[in-house]
C-alpha positions in Angstrom: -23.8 105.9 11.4 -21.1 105.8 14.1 -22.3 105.3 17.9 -20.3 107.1 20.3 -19.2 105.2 23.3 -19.5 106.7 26.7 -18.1 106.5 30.0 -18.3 102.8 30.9 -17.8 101.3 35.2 -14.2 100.3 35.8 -13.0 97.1 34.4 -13.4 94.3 37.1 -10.5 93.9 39.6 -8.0 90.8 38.8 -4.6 88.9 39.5 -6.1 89.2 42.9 -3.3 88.0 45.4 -2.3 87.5 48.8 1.7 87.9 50.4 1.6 86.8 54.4 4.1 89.2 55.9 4.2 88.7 58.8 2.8 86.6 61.7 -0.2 88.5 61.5 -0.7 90.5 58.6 -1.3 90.0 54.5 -0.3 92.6 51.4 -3.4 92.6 49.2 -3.0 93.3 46.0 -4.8 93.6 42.5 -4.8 94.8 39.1 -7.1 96.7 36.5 -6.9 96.1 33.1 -7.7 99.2 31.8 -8.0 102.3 33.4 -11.0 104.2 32.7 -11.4 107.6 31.9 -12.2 109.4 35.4 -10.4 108.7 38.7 -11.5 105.1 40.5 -11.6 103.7 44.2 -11.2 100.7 45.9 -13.1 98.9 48.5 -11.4 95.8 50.3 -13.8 94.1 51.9 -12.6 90.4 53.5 -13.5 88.0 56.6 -13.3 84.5 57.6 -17.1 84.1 56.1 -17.5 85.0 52.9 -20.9 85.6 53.1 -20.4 88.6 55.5 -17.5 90.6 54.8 -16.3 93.4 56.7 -15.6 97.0 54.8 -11.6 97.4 55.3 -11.7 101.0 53.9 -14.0 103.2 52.1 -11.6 104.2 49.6 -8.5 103.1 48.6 -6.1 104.5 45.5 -3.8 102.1 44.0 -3.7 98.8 43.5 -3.3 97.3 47.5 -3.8 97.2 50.6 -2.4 95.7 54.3 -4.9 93.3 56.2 -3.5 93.2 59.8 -4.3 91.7 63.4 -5.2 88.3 61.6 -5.7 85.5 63.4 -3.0 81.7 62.8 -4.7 79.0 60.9 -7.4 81.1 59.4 -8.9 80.6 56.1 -10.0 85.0 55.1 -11.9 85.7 52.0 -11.7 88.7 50.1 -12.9 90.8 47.4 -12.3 94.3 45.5 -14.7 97.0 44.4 -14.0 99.2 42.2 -16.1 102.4 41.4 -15.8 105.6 39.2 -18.6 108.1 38.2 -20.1 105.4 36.6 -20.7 102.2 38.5 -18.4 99.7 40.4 -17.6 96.7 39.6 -16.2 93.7 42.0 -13.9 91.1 41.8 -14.5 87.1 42.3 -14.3 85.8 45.9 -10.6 85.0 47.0 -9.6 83.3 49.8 -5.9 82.5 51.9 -5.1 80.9 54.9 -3.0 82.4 57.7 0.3 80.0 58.2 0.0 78.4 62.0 2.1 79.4 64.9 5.2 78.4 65.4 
């Protein structure tokens, strides 16, 4: 007897990384492996504790996002939720440091 497979949450965010551009801001960005069958969203949340991160946006389509008015010589952590019909699913804590000052 066959099983049929339902709808399933969206595969867990990965590749997660971090481009500094500028003096103050970072390009987030992240990939899903596969694309589920209804449409997904993306929460970004990050902050310099990782235990207590702030919600960037409630959703986000596509695979990025622009952190802004960071601070020099800060470590942020970050991760990515992302959610269909189903469930969400989130990616691993990531972290990056802002460059210092010049």
């Amino acid at each position: 007897m066959f099983q049929s497979i339902g709808p399933s949450p969206p595969d867990y965010p990965n590749q997660l990384n971090s481009i500094v551009e500028g003096p103050d801001s970072v390009l987030l960005e992240w990939n899903i492996p596969v694309l589920t069958y209804d449409l997904e969203t993306y929460v970004v949340r990050y902050g310099t504790n990782k235990s207590n991160l702030n919600l960037l946006s409630n959703v986000l389509k596509g695979f990025h996002a622009k952190l802004t008015d960071l601070k020099k010589n800060t470590t942020y952590y970050y991760v990515v939720e992302a959610t269909n019909s189903v469930g969400t699913t989130t990616s691993n804590i990531i972290s990056f440091t802002m460059p210092p000052g010049t």
